[in-house]
C-alpha positions in Angstrom: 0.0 0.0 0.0 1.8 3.5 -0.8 0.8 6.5 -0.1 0.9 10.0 -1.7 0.3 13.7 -1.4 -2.1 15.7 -3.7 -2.5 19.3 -4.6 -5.9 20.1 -7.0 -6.1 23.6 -8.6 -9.3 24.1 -10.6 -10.8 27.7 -11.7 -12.6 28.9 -14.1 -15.9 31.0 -15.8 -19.5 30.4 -15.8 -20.9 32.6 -18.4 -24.2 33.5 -18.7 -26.9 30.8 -17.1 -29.5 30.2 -14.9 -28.3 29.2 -11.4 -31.9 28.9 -9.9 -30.8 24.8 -10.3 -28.0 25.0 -8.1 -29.7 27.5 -4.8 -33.2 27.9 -3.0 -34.2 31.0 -3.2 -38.0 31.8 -2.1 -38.1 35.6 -3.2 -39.5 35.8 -6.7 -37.1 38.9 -7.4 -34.2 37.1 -6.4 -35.2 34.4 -8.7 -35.4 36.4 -11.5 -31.9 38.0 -10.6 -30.5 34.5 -11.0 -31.5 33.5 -13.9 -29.3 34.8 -15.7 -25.7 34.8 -14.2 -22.3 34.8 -14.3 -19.4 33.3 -11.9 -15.7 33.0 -11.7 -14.4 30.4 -9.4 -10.9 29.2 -8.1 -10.7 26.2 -6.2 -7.6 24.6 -4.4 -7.4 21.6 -2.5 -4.2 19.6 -0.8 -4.9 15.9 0.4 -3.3 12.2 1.0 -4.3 9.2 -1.1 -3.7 5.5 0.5 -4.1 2.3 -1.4 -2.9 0.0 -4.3 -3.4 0.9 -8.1 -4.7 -2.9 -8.4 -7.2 -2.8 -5.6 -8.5 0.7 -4.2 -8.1 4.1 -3.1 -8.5 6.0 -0.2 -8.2 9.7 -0.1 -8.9 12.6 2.1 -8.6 16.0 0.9 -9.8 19.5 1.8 -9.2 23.1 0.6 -10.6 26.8 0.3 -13.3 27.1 -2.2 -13.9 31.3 -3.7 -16.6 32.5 -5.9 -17.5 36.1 -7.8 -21.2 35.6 -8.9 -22.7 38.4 -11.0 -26.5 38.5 -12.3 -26.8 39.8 -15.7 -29.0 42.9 -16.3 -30.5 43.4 -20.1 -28.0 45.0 -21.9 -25.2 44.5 -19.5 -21.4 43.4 -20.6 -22.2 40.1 -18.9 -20.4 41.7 -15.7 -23.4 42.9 -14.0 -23.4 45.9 -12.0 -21.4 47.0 -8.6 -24.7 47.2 -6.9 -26.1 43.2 -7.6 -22.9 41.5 -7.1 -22.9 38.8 -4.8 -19.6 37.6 -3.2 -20.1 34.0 -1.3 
């Protein structure tokens, strides 16, 4: 059995897209907001994997997740506006 360290990087662009699917939102306005939105993400994660190539895997891993979501107003560069953005 060997064991090994990891390191993940991901990131990326959403572009324009309903995001309704992913959240709960109850307020009707809000739900219209994000329908149509945009997100950059960056994701990075360090972890240990245990096991054999032949048999299985085990791995535990963890990392800070970051997210710049923008809803899209008619007529808008697809960056939204100072005022809507929502940082999670």
């Amino acid at each position: 059995m060997d064991g090994h360290a990891t390191l993940n990087l991901d990131g990326g662009r959403y572009l324009s897209g309903d995001v309704n699917k992913f959240v709960t939102v109850t307020d009707p306005n809000a739900s219209a907001l994000l329908s149509r939105t945009t997100y950059t993400f960056a994701t990075a994660q360090v972890g240990l994997e245990f096991g054999s190539q032949r048999w299985f895997t085990f791995y535990l891993r963890g990392g800070p997740d970051v997210r710049d979501e923008h809803p899209v107003r008619n007529g808008s560069d697809g960056h939204g506006t100072g005022q809507n953005s929502v940082r999670t």
